[in-house]
Residue frames as a rotation matrix with the C-alpha (Angstrom) as fourth column:
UNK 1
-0.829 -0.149 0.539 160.49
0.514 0.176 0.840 210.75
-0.220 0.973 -0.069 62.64
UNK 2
-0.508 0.744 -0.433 157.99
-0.647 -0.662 -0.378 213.13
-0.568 0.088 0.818 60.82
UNK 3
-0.366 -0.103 0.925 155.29
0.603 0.730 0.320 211.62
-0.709 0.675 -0.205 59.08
UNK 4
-0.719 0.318 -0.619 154.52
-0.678 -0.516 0.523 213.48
-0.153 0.795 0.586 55.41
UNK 5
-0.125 0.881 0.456 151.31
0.728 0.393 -0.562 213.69
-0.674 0.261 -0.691 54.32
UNK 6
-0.948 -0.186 0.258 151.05
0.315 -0.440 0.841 214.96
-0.042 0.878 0.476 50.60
UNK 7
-0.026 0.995 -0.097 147.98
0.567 -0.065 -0.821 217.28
-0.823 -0.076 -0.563 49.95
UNK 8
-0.955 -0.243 0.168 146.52
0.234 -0.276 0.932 217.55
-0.180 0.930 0.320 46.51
UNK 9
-0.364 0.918 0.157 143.48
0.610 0.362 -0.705 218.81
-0.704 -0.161 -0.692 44.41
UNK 10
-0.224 -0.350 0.910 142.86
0.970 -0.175 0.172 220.66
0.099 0.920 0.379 41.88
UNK 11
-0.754 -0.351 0.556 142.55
0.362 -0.927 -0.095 224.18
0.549 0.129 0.826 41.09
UNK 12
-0.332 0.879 0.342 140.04
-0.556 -0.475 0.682 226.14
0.762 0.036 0.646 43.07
UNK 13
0.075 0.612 -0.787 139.25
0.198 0.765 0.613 223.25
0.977 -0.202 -0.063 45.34
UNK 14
0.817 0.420 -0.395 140.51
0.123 0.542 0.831 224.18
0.563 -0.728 0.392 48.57
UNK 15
0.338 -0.882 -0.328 144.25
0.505 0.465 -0.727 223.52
0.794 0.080 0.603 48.95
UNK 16
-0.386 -0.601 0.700 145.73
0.018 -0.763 -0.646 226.63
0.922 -0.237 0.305 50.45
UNK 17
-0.023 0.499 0.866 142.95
-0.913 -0.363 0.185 227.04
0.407 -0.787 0.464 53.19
UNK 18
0.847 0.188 -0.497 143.25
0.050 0.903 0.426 222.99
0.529 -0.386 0.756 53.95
UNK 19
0.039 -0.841 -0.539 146.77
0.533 0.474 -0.701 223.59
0.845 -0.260 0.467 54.70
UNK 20
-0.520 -0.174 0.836 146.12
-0.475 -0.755 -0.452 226.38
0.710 -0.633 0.310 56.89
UNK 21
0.672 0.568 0.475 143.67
-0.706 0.300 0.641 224.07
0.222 -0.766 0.603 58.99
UNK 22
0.672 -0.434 -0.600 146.44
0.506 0.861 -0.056 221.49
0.540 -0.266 0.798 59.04
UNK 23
-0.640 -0.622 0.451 149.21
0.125 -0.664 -0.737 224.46
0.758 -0.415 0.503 59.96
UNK 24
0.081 0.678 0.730 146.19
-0.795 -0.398 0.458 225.37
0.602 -0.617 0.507 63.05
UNK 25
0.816 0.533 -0.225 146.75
-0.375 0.783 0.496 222.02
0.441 -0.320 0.839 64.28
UNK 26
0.757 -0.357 0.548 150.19
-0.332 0.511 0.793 221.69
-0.563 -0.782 0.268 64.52
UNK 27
0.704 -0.186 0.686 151.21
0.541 0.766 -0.348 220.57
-0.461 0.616 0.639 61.59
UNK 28
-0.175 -0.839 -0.516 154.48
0.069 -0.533 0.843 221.58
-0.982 0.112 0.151 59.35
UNK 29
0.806 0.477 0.350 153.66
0.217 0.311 -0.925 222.91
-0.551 0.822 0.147 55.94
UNK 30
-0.560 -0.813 0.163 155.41
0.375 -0.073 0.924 222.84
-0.739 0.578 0.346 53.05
UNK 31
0.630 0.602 -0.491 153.73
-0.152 -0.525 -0.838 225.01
-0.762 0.602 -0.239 49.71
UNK 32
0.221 -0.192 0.956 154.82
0.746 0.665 -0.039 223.97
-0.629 0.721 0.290 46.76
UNK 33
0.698 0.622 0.355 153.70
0.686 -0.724 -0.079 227.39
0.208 0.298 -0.932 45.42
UNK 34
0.954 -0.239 -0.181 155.57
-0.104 -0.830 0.547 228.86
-0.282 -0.503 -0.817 47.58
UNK 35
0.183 -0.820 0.542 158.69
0.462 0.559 0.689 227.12
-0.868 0.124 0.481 46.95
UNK 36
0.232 0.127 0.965 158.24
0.973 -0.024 -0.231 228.41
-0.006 0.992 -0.129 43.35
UNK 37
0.923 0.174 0.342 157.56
0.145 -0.983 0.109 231.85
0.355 -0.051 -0.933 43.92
UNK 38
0.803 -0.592 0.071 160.99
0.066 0.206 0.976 231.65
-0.593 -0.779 0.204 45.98
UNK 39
-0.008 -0.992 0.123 163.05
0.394 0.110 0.913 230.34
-0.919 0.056 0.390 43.46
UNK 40
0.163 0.120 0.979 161.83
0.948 -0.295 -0.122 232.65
0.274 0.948 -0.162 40.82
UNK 41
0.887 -0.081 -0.454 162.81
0.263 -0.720 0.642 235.54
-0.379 -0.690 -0.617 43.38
UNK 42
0.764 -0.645 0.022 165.57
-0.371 -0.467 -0.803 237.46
0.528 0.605 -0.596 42.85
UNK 43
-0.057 -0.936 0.348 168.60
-0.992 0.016 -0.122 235.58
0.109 -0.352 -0.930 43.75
UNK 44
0.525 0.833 0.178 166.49
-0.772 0.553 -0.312 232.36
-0.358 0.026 0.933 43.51
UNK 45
-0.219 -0.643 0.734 167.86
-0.008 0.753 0.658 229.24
-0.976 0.138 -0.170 42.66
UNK 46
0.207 0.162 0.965 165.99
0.876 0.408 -0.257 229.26
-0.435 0.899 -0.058 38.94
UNK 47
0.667 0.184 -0.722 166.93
-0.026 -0.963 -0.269 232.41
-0.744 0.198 -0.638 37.89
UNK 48
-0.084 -0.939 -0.334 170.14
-0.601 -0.220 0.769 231.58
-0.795 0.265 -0.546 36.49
UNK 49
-0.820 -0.321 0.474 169.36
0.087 0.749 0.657 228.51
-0.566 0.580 -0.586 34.39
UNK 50
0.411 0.894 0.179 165.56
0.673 -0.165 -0.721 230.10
-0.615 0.417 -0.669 33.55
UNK 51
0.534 -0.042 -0.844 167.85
-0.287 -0.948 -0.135 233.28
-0.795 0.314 -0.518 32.04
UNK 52
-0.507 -0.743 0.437 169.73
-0.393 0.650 0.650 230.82
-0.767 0.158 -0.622 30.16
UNK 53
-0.588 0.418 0.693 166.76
0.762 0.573 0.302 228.53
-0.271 0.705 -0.655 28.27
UNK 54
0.285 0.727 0.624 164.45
0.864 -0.477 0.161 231.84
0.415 0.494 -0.764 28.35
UNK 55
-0.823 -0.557 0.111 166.17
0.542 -0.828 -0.143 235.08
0.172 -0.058 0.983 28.42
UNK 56
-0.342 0.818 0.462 162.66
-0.017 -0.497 0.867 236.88
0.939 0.289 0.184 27.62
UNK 57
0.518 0.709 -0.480 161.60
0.329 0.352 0.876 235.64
0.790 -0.611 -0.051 31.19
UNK 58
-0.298 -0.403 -0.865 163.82
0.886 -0.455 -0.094 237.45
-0.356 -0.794 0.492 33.34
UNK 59
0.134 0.195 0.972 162.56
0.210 -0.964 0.164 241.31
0.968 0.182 -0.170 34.62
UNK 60
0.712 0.142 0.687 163.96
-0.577 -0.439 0.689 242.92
0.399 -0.887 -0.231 37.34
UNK 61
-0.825 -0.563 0.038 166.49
-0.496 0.691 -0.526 240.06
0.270 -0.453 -0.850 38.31
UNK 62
-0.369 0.742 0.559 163.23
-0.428 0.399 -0.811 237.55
-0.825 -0.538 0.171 38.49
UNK 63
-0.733 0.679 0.052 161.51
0.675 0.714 0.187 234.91
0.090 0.172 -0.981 36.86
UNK 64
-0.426 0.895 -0.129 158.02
-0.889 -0.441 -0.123 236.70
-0.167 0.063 0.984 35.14
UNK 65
-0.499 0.788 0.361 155.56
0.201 0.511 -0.836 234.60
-0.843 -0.345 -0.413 35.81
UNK 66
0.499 0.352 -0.792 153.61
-0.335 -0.764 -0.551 237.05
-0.799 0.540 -0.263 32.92
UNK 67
0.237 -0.231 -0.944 156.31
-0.893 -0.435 -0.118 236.24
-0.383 0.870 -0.309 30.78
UNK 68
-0.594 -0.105 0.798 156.26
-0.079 0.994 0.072 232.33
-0.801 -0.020 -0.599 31.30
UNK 69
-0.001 0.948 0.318 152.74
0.258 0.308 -0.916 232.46
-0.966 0.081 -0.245 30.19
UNK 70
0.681 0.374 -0.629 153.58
-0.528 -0.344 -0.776 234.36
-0.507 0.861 -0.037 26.69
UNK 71
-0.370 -0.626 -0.686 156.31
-0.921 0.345 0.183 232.04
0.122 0.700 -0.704 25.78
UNK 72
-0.888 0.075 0.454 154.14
0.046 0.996 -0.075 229.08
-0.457 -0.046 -0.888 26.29
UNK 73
0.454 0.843 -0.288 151.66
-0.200 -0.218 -0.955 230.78
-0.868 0.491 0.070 24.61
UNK 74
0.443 -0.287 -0.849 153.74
-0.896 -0.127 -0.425 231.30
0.014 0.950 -0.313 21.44
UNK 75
-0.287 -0.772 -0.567 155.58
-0.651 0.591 -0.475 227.95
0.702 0.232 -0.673 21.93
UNK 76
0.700 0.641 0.313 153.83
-0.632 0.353 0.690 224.96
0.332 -0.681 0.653 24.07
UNK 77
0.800 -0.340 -0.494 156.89
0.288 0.940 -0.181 223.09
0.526 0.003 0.850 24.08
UNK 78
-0.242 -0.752 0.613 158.35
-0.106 -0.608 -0.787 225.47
0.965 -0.255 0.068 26.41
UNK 79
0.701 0.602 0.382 156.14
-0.596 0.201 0.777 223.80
0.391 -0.773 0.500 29.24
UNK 80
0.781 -0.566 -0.265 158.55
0.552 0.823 -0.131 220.59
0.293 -0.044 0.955 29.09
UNK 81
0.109 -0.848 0.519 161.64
0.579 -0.370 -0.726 222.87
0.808 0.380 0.451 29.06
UNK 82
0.060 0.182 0.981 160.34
-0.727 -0.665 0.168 225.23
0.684 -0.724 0.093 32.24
UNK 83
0.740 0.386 0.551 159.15
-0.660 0.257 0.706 222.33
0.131 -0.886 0.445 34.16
UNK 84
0.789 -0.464 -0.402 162.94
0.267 0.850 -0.455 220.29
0.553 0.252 0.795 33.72
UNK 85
-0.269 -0.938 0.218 164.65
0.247 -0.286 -0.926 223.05
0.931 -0.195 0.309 35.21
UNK 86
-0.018 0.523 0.852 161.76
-0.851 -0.455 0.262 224.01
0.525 -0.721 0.453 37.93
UNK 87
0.780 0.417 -0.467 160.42
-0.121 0.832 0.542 220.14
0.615 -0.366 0.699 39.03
UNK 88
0.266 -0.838 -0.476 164.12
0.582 0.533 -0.614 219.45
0.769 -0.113 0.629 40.21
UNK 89
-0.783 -0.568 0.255 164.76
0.045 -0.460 -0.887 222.24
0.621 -0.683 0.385 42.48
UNK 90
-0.085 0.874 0.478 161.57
-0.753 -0.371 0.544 222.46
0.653 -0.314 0.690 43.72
UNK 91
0.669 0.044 -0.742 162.21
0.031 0.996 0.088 218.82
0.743 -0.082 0.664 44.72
UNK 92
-0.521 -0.813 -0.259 165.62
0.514 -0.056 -0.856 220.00
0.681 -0.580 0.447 46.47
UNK 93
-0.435 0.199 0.878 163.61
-0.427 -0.904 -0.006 222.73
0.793 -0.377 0.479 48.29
UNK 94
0.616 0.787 0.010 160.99
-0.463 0.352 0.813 220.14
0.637 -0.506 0.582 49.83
UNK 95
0.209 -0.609 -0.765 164.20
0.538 0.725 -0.430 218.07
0.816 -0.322 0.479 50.90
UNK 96
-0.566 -0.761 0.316 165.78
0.193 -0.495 -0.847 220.65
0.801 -0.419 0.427 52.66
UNK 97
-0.234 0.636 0.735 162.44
-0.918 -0.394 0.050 221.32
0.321 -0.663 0.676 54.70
UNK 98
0.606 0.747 -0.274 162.11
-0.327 0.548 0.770 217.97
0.725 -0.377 0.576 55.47
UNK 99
-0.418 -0.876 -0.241 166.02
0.636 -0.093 -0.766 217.95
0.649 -0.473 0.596 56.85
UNK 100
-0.840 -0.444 0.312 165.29
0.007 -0.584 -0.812 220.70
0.542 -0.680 0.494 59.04
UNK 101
0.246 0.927 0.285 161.31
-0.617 -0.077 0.783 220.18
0.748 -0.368 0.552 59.98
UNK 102
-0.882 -0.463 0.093 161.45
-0.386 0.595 -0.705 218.40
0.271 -0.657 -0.703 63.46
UNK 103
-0.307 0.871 0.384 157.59
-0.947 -0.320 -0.032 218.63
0.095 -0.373 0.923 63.44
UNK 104
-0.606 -0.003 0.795 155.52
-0.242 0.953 -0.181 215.21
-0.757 -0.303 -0.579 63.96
UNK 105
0.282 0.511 0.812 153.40
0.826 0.302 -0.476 215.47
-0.489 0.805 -0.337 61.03
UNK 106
-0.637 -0.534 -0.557 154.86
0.027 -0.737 0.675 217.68
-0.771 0.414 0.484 58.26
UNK 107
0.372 0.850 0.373 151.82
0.382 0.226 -0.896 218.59
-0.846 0.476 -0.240 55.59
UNK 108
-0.545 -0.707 0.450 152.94
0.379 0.271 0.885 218.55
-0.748 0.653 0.120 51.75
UNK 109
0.163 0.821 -0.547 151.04
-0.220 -0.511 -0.831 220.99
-0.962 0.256 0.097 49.65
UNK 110
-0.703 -0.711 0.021 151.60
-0.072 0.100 0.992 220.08
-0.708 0.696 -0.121 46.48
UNK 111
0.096 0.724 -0.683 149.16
-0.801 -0.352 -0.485 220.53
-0.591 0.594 0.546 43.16
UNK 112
0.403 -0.233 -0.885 150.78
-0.772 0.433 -0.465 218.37
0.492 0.871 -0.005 40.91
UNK 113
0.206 -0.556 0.805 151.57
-0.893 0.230 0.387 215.53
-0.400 -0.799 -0.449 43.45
UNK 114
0.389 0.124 0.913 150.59
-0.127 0.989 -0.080 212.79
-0.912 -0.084 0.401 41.21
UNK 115
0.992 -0.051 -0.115 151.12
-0.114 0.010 -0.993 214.03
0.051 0.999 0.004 38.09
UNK 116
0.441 -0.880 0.175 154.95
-0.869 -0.468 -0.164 214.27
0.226 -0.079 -0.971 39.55
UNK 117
0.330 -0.367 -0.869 155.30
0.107 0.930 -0.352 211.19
0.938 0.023 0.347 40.98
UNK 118
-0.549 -0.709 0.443 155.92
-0.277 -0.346 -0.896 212.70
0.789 -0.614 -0.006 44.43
UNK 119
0.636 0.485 0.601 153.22
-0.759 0.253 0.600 210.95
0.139 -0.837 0.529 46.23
UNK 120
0.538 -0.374 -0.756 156.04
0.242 0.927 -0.286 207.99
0.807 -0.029 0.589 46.41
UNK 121
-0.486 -0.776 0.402 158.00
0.143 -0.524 -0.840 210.39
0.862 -0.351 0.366 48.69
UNK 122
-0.152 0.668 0.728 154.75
-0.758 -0.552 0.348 210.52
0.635 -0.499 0.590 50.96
UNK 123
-0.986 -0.148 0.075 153.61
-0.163 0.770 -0.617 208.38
0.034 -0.621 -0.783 54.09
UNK 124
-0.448 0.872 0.196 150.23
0.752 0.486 -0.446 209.04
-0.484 -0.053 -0.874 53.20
UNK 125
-0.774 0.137 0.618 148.23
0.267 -0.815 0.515 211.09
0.574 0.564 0.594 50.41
UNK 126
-0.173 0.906 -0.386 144.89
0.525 -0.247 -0.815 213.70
-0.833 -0.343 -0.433 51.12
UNK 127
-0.466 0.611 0.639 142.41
0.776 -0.065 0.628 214.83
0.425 0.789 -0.444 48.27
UNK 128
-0.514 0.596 -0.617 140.57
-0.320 -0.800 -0.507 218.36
-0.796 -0.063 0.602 48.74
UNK 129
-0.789 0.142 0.598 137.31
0.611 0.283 0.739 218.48
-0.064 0.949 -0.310 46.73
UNK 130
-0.555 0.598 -0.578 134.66
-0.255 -0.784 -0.566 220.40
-0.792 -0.167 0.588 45.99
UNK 131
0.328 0.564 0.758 131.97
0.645 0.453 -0.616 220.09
-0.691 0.690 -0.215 43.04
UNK 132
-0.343 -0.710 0.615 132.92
0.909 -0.085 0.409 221.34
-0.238 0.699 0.674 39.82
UNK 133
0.338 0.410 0.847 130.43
0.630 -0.767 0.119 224.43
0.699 0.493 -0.518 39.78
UNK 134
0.852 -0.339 -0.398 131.73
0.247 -0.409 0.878 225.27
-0.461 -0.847 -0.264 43.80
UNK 135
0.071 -0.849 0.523 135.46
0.943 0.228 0.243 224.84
-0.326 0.476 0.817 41.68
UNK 136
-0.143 0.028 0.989 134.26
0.750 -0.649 0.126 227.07
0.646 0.760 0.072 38.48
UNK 137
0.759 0.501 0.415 132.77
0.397 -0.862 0.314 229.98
0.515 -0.074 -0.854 40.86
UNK 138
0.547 -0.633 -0.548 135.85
0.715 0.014 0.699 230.01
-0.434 -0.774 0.460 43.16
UNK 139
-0.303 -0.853 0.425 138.42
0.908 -0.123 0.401 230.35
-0.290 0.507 0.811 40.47
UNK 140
-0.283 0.007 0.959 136.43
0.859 -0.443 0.257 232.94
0.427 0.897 0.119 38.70
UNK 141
0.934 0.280 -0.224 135.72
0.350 -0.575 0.739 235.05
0.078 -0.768 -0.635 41.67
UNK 142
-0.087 -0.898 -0.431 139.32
0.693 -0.365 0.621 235.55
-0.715 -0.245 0.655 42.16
UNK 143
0.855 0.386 -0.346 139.24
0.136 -0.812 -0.568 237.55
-0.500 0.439 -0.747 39.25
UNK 144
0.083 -0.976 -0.200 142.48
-0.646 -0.206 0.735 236.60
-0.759 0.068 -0.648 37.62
UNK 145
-0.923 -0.368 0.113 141.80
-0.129 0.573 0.810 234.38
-0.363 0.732 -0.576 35.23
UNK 146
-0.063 0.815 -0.576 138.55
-0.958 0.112 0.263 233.76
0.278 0.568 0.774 32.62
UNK 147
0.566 0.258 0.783 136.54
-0.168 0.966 -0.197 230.26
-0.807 -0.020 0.590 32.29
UNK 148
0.964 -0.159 -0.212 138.82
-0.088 0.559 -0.824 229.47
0.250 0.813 0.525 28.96
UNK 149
-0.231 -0.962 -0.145 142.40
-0.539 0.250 -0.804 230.01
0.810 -0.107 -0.577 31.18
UNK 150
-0.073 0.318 0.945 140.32
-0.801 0.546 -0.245 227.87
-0.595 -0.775 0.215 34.18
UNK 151
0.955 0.207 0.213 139.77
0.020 0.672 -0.741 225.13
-0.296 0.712 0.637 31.12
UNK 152
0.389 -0.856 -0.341 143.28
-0.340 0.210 -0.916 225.11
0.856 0.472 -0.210 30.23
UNK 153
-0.243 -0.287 0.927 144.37
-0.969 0.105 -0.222 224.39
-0.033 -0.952 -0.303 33.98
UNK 154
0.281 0.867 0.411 141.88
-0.737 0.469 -0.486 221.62
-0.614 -0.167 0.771 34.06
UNK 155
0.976 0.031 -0.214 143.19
-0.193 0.571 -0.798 220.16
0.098 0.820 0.563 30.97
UNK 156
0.188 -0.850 -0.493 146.65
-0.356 0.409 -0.840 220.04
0.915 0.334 -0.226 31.83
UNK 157
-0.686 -0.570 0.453 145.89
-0.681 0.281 -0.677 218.55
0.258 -0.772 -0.581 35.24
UNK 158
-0.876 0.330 -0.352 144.63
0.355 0.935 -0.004 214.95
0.327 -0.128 -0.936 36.70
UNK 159
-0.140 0.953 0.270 141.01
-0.274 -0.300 0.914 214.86
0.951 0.054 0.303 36.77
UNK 160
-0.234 -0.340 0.911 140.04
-0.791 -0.478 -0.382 215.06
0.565 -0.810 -0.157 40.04
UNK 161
0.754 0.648 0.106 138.14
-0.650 0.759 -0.020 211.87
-0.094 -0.054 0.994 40.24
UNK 162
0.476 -0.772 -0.421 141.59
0.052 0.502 -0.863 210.36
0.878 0.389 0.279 39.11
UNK 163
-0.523 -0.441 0.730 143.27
-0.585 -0.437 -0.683 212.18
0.619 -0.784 -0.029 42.67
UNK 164
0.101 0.274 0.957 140.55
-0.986 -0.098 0.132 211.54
0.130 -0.957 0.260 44.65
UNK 165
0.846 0.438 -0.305 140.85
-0.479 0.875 -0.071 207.60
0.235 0.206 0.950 43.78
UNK 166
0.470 -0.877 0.102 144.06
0.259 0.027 -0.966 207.63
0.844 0.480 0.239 44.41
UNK 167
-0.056 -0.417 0.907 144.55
-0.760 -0.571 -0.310 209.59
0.647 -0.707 -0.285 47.61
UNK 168
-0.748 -0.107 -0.656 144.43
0.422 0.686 -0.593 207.71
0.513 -0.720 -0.467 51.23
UNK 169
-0.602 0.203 -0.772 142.59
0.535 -0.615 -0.579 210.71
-0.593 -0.762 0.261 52.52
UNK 170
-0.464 0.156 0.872 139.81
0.660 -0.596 0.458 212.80
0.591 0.788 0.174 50.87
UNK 171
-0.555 0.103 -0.825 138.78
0.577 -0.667 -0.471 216.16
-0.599 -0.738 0.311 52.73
UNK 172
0.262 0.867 0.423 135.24
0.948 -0.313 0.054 217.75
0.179 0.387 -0.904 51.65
UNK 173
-0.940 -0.265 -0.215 136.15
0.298 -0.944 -0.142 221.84
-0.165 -0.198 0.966 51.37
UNK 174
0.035 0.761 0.647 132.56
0.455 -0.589 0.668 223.16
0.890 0.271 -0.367 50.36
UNK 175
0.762 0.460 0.456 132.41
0.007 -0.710 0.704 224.67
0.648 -0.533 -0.544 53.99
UNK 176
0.011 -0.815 0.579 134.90
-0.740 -0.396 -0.544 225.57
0.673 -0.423 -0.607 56.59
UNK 177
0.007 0.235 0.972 133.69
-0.887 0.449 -0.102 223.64
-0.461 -0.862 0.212 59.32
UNK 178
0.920 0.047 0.390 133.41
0.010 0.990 -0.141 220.10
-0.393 0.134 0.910 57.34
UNK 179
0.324 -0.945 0.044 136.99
-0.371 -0.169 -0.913 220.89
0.870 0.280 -0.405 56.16
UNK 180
-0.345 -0.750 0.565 138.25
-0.753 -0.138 -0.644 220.98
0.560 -0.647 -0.517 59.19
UNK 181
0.699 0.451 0.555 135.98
-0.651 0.723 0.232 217.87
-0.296 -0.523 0.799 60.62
UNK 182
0.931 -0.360 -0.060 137.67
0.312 0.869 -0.384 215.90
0.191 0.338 0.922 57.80
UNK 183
0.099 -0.916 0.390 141.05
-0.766 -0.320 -0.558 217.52
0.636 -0.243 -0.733 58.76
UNK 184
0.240 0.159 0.958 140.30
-0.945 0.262 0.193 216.57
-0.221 -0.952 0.213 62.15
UNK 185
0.954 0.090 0.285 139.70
-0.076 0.995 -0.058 212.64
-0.289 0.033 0.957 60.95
UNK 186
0.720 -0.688 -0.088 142.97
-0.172 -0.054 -0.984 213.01
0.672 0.723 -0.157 58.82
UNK 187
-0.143 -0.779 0.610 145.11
-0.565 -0.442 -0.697 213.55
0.813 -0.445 -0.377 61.84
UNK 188
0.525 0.322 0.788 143.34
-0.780 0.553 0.294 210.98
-0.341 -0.769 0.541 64.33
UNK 189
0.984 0.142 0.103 144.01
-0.066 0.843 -0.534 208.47
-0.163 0.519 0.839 61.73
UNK 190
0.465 -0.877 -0.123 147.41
-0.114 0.078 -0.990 209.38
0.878 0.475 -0.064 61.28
UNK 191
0.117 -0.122 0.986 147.83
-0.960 -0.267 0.081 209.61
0.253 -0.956 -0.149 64.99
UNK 192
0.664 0.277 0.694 147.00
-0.396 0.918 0.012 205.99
-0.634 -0.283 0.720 65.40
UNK 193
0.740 -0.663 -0.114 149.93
0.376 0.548 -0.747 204.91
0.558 0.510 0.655 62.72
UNK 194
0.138 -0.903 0.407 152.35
-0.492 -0.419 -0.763 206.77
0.860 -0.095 -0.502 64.42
């Protein structure tokens, strides 16, 4: 039996590079992210029912990202409407990887684990954190988004203090090396349930 271990945190904090130290270890990931990006692909599972509620969002045979963002600009109640037809398959996707993962620990990226309700699906949760100015400088380094679309993120996800209270597991990301200590602990500890 695999056990799943859901890993959340918020924007900026961490995530992506936590799973890669869990994926270094052994572990099976799953990316949430990715999963998306997938079924907004051409031939994708959302393509068909996203061209349906939002014609405007299909370019190329694909799901624009770009053009999510301007019809939830002009219309917020197109969030609800995207995320009824996305939340579900995305769900099917994780299934299917946990059907075919044979791994012994299988790691669950997932942003929005709580806000989804998908830490019930988990055998144990893990928290990435970081301080909120380590957060702000990340995001805005990337260079893709301003401090007022990093403040909309923020606002439409669980404060992190909510997550981290919540989790089983929290994992410190300010440096590489204490990442991967608390990895390290993450996986002893789970070692010893199994």
């Amino acid at each position: 039996m695999t056990f799943k271990l859901g890993l959340t945190g918020s924007i900026g904090m961490g995530k992506t590079t936590t799973a890669g130290l869990f994926a270094e270890a052994g572990c099976a990931i799953w990316d949430a992210d990715a999963a998306v990006h997938r079924l907004y692909a051409k031939n994708g599972a959302a393509v068909e029912a996203m061209s349906s509620a939002f014609p405007k969002a299909i370019e190329d045979g694909e799901v624009s990202r770009t053009a999510l963002r301007s019809i939830i600009a002009e219309d917020p109640s197109a969030l609800g409407r995207i995320e009824s037809i996305v939340h579900p398959l995305v769900r099917q996707d994780r299934e299917n990887f946990t059907r075919r993962t044979d791994a012994r620990i299988a790691v669950f990226d997932i942003p929005l684990l709580f806000e989804t309700g998908s830490q019930a699906e988990m055998d144990a949760t893990a928290c990435v954190y970081v301080s909120r100015e380590t957060q702000r400088r990340r995001v805005l380094e990337r260079g893709t988004m301003n401090d007022a679309d990093f403040e909309a993120i923020l606002a439409k996800q669980m404060p992190i203090e909510d997550k981290l209270d919540r989790a089983d597991f929290t994992i410190r990301t300010h440096d590489l090396e204490t990442a991967r200590q608390d990895v390290q602990t993450v996986l002893t500890e789970i070692e010893k349930r199994l």
